[in-house]
N, CA, C and O atoms as CSV, one atom per row, in Angstrom:
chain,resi,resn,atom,element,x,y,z
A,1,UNK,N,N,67.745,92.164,227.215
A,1,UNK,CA,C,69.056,91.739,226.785
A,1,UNK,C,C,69.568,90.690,227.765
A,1,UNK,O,O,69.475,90.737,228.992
A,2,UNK,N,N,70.007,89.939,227.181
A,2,UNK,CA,C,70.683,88.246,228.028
A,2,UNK,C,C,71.908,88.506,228.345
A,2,UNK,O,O,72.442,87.420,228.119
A,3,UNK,N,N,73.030,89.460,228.853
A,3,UNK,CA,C,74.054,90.245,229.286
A,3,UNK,C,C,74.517,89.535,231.090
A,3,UNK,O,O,73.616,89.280,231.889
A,4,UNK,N,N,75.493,89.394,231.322
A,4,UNK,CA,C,75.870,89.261,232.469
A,4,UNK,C,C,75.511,90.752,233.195
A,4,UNK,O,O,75.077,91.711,232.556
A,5,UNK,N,N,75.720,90.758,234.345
A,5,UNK,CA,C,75.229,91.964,234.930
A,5,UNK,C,C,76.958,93.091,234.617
A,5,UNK,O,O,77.144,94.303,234.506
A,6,UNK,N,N,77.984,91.739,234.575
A,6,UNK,CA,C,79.207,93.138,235.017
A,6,UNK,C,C,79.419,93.371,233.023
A,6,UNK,O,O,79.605,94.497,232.561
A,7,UNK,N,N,79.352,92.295,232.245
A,7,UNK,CA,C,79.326,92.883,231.041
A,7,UNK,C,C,77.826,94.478,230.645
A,7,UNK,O,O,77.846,95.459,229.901
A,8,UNK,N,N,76.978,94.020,231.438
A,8,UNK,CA,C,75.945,95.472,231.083
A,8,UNK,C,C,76.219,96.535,231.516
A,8,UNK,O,O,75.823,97.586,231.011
A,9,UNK,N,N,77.231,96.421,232.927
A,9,UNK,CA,C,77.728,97.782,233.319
A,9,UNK,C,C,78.680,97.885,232.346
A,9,UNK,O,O,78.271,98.797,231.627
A,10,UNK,N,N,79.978,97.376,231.791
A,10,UNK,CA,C,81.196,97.769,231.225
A,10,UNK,C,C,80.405,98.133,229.886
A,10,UNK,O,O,80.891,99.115,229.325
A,11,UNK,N,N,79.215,97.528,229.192
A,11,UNK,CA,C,78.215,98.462,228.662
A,11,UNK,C,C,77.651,99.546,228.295
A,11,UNK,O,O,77.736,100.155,227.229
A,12,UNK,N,N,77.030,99.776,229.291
A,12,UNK,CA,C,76.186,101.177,229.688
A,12,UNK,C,C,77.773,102.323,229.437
A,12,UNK,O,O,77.902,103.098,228.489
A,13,UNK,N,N,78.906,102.094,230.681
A,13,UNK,CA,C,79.715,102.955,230.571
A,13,UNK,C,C,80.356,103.222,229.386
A,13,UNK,O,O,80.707,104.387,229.194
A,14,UNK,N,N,80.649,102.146,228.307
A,14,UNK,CA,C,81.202,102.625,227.189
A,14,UNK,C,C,80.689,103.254,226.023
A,14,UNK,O,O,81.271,103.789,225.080
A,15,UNK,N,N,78.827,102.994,226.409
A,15,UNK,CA,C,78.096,103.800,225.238
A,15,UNK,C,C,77.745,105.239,225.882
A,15,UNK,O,O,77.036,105.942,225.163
A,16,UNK,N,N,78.107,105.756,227.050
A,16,UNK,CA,C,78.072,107.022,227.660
A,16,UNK,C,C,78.771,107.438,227.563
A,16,UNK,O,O,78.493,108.593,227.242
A,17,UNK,N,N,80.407,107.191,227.665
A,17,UNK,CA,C,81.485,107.391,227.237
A,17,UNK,C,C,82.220,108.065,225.759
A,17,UNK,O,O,82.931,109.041,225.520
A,18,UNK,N,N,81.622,106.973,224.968
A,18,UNK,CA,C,81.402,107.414,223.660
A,18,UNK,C,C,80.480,107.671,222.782
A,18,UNK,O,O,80.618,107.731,221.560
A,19,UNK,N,N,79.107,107.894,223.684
A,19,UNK,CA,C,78.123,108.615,222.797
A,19,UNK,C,C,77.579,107.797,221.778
A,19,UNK,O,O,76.823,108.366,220.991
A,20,UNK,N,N,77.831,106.371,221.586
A,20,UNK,CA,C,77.313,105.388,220.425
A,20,UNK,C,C,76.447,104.665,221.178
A,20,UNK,O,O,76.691,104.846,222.371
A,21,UNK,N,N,75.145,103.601,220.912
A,21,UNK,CA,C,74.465,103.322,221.575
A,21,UNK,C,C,74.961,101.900,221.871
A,21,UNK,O,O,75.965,101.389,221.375
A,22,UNK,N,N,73.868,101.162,223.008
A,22,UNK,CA,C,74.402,99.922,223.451
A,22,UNK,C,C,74.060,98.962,222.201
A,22,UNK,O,O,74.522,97.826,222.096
A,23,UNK,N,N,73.220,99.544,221.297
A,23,UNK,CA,C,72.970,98.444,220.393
A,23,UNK,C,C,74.417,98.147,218.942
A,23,UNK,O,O,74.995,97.304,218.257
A,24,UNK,N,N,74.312,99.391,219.224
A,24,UNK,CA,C,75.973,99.693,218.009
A,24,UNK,C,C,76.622,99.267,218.472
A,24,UNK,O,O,77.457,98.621,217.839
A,25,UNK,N,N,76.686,99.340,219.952
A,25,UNK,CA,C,78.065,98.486,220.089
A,25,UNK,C,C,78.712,96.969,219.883
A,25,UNK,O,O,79.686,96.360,219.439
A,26,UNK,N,N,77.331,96.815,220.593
A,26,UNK,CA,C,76.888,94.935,220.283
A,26,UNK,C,C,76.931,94.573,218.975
A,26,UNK,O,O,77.160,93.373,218.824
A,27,UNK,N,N,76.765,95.310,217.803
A,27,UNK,CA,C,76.767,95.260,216.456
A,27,UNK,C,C,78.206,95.315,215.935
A,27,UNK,O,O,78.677,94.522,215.120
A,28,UNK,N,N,78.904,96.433,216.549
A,28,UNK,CA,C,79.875,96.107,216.040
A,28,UNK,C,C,81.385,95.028,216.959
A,28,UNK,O,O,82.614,94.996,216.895
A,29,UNK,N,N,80.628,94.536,217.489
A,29,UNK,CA,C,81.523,94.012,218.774
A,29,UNK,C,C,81.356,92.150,217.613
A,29,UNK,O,O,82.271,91.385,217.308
A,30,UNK,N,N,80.268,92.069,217.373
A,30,UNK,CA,C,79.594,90.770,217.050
A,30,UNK,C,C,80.688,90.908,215.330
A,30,UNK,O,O,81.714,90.296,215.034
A,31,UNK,N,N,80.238,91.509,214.871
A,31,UNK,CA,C,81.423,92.407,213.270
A,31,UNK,C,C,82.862,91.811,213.694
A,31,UNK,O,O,83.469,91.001,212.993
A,32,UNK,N,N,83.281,92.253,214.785
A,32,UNK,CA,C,84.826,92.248,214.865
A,32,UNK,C,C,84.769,90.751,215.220
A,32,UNK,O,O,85.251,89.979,214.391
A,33,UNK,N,N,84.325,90.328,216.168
A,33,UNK,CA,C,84.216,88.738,216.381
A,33,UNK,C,C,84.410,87.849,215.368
A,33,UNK,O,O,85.222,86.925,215.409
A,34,UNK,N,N,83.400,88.206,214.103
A,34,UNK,CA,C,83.365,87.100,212.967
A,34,UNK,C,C,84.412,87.652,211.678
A,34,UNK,O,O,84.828,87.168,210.626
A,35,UNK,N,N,84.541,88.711,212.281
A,35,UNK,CA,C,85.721,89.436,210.577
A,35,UNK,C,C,86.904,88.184,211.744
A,35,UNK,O,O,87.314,87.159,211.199
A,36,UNK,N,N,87.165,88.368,212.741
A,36,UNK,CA,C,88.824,88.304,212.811
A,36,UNK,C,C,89.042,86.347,213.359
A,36,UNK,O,O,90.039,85.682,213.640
A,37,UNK,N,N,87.196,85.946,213.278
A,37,UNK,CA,C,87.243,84.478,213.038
A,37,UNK,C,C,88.183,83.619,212.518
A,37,UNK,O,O,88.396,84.063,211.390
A,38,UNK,N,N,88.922,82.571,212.700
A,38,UNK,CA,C,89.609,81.945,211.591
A,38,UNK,C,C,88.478,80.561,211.312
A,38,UNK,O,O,88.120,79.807,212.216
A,39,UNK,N,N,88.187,80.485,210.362
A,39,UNK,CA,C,87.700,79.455,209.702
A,39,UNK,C,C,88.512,78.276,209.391
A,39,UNK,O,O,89.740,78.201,209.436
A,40,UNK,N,N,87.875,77.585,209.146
A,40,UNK,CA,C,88.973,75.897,209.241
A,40,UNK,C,C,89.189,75.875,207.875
A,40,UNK,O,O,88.119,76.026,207.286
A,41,UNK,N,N,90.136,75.750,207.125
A,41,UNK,CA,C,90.518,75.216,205.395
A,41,UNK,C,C,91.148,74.246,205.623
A,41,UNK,O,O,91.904,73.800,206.486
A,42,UNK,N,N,90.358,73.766,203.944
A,42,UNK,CA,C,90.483,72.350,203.696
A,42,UNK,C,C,92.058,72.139,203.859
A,42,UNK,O,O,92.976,72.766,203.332
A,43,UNK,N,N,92.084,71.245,204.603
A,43,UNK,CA,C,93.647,70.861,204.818
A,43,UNK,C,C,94.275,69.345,203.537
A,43,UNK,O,O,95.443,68.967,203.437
A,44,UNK,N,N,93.254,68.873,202.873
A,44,UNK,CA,C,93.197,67.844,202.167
A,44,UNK,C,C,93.031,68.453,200.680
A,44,UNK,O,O,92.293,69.394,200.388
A,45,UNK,N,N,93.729,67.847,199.942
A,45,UNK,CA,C,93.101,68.387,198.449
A,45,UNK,C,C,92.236,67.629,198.079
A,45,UNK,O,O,91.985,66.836,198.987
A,46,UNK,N,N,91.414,67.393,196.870
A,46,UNK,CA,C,90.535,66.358,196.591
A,46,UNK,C,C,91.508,65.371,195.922
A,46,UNK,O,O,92.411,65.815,195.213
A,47,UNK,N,N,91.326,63.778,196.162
A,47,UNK,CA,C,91.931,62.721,195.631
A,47,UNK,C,C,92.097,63.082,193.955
A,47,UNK,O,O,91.327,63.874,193.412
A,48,UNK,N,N,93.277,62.347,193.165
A,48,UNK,CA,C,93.052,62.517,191.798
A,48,UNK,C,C,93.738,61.020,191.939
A,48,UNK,O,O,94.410,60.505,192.833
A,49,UNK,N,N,93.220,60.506,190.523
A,49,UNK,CA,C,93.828,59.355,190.154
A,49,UNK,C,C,93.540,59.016,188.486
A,49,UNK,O,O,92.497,59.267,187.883
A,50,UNK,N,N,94.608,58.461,188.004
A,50,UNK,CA,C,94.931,57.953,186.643
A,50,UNK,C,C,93.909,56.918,185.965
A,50,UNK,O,O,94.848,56.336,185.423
A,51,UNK,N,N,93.149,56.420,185.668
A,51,UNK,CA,C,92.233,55.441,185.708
A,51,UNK,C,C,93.004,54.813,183.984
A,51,UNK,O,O,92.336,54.320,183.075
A,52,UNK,N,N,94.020,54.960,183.971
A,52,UNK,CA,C,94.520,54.385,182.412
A,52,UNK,C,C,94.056,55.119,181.203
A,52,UNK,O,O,93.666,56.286,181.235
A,53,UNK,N,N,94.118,54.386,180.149
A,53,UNK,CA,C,93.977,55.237,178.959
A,53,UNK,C,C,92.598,55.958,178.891
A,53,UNK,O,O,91.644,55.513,179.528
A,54,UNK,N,N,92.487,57.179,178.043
A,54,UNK,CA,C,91.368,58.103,177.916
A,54,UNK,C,C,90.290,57.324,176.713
A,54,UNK,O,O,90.454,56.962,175.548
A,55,UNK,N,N,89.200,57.294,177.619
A,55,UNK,CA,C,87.995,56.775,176.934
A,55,UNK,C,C,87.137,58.058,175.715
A,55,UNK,O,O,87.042,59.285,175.702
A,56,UNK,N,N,86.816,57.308,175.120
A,56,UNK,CA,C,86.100,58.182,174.382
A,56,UNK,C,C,84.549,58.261,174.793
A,56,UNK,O,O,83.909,57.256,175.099
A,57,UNK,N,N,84.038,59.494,174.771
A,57,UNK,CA,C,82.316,59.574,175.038
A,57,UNK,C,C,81.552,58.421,174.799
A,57,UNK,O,O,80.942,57.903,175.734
A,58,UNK,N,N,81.506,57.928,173.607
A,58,UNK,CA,C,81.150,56.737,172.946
A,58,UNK,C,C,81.754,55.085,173.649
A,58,UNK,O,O,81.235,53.971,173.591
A,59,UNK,N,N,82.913,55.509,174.223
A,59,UNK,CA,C,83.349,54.382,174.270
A,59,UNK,C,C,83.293,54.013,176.034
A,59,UNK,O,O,83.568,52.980,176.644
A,60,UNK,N,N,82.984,54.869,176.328
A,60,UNK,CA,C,81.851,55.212,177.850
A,60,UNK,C,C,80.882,54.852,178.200
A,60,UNK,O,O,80.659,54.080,179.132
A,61,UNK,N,N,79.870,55.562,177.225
A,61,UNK,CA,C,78.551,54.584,177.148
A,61,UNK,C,C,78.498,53.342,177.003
A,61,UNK,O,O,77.775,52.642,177.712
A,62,UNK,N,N,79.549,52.688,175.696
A,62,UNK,CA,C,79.820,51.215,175.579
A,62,UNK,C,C,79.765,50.703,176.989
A,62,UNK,O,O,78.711,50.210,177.389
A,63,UNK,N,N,80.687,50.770,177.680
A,63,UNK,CA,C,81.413,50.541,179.065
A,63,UNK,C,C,80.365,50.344,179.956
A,63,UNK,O,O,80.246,49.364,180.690
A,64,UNK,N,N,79.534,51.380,179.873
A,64,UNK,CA,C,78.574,50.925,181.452
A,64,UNK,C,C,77.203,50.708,180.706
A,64,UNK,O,O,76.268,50.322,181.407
A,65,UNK,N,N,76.988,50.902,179.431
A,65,UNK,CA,C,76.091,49.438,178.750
A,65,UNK,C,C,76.174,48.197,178.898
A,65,UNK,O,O,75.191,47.456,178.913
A,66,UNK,N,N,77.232,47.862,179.013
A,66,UNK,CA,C,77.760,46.468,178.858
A,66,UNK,C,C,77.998,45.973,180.514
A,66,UNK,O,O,77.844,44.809,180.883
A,67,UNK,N,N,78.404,47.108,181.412
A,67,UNK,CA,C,78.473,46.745,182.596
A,67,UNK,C,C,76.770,46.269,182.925
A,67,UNK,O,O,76.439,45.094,183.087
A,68,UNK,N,N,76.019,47.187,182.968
A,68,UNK,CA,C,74.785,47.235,183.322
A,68,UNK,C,C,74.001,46.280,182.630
A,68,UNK,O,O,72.823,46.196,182.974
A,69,UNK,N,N,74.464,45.454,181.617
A,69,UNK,CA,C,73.700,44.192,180.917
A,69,UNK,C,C,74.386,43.152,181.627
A,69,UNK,O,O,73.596,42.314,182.063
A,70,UNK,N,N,75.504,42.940,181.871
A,70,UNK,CA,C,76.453,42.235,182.989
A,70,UNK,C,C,75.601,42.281,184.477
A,70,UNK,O,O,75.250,41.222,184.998
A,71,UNK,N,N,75.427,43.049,184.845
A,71,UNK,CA,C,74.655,43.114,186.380
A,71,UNK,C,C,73.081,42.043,186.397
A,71,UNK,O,O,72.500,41.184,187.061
A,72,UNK,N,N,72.968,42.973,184.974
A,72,UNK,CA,C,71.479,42.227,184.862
A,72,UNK,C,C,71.056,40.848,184.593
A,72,UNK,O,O,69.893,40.447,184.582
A,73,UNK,N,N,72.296,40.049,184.342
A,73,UNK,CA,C,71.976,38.479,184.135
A,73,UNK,C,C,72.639,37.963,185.173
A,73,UNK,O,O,72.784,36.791,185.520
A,74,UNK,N,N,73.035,38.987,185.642
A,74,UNK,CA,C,73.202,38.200,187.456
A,74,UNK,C,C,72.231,37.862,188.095
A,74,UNK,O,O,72.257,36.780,188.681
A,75,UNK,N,N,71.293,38.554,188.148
A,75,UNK,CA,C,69.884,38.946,189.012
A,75,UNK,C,C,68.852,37.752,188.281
A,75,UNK,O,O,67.672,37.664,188.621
């Protein structure tokens, strides 16, 4: 075990103490650590924006057909 020497004594004494082993303890020591974690939340919402009137499925495909034949007589 990779333990400081004065954390292995305060260790040893508390699993003699209370009769649970040194490994339970570490188990549940590591438990309480990550339950009482605070995690970072998203502080940002995701962007939204209006892009003008509602396209139709069809009229979508039009759109980046026509873009993508546009690109291509650039080249």
């Amino acid at each position: 075990m990779y333990l400081p020497d004065e954390l292995e004594v305060r260790l040893d004494a508390e699993s003699s103490a209370t009769g649970v082993s040194k490994a339970e303890l570490i188990r549940r020591g590591i438990a309480m650590l990550l339950d009482s974690a605070e995690r970072p939340k998203r502080s940002r919402e995701l962007p939204v924006f209006d892009s003008g009137r509602s396209r139709t499925p069809d009229e979508m495909d039009d759109a980046v057909y026509e873009h993508i034949k546009e690109r291509a007589a650039r080249r």
